[in-house]
N, C-alpha and C positions, 0 to 999 in steps of 0.2 A: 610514547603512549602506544600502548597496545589496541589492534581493531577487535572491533564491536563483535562478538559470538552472535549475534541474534541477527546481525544484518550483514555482515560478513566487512565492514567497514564500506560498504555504500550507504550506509545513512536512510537508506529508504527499505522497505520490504514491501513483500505484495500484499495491495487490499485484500483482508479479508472480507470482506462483502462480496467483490467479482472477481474474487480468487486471481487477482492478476489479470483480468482482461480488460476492464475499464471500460466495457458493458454492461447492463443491468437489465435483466426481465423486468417491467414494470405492469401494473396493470392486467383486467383479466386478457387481455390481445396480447399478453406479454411481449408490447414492444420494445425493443431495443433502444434505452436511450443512453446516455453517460450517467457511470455509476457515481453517484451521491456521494457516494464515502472519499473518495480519492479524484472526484472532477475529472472523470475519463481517462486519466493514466496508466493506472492499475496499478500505481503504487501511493506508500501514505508514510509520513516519516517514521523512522524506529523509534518506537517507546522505551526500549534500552538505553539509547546513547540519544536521544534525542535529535535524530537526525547530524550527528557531527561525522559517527562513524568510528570513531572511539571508545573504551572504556572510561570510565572514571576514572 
């Protein structure tokens, strides 16, 4: 099987919400909490390959 173009065969990419930092402005104080989208990692699995890291 060939790997995934869109995640380079790791299966995960960077959140787009906190662009990969897995921090998140919240609030008008904008404090720093764990970003929503990805649970503080900064990443969220590929929508391509669904997280395997492969093609179809």
């Amino acid at each position: 099987m060939a790997k995934c173009n869109n995640c380079h065969g790791e299966g995960a990419v960077d959140c787009a919400k906190c662009k990969g930092e897995g921090i998140f402005k919240a609030g008008k104080e904008k404090k720093d909490i764990p970003c929503p989208n990805c649970k503080g990692t900064g990443e969220v699995k590929c929508s391509v390959c669904n997280g395997t890291g492969f093609r179809k």
